[in-house]
C-alpha positions in Angstrom: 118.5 58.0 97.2 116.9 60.6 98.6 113.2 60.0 100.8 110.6 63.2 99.6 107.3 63.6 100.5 104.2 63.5 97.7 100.7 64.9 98.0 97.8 62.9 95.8 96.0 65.9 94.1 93.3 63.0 93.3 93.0 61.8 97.0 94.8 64.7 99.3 96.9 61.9 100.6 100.7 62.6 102.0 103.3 59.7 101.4 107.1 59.7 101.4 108.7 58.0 98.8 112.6 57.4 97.9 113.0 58.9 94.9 116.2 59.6 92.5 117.6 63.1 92.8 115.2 65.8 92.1 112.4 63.5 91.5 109.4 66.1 90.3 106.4 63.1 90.7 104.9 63.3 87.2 105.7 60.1 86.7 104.1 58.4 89.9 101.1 57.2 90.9 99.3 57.4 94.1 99.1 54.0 96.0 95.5 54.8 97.7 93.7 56.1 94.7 96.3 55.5 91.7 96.0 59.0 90.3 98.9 59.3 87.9 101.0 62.6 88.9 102.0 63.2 92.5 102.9 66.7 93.8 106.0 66.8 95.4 105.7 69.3 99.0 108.0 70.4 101.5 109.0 68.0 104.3 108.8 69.5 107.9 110.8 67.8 110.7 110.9 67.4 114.5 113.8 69.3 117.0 113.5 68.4 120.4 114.2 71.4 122.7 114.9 72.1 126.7 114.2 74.7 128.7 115.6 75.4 131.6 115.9 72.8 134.4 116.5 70.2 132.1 112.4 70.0 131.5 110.9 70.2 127.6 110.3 73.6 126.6 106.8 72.5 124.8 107.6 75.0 122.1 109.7 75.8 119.4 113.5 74.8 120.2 115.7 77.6 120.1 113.3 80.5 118.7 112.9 82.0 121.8 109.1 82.8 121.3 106.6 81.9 123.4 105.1 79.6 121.3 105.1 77.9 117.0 102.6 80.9 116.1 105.6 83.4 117.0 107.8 81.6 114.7 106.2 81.3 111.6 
């Protein structure tokens, strides 16, 4: 089963949840406010990166930009 991340349109909070395949939210409810409904959003992870030197780049890893605004 796959973990996805919810947002409460009631309360604005985030939560991950595992979920069967494809799981829309309609049918869940929010554990902080219990609205009925969750909205299901995009999950956004963590790289870690080096530079060179063996030292953490402190940006992006491997987008070459100078810096997160450069790659989005």
């Amino acid at each position: 089963m796959p973990i996805y991340e919810f947002k409460c349109p009631g309360c604005g909070k985030r939560l991950e949840m595992l979920s069967s395949m494809g799981e829309k939210g309609n049918g869940l409810v929010c554990p902080a406010c219990g609205h009925a409904g969750l909205a299901r959003v995009f999950s956004t992870f963590a790289t870690g990166g080096r530079s060179e030197g063996g030292k953490s780049s402190g940006g992006c890893a491997g987008c070459g930009g100078k810096g997160c605004a450069t790659c989005h």
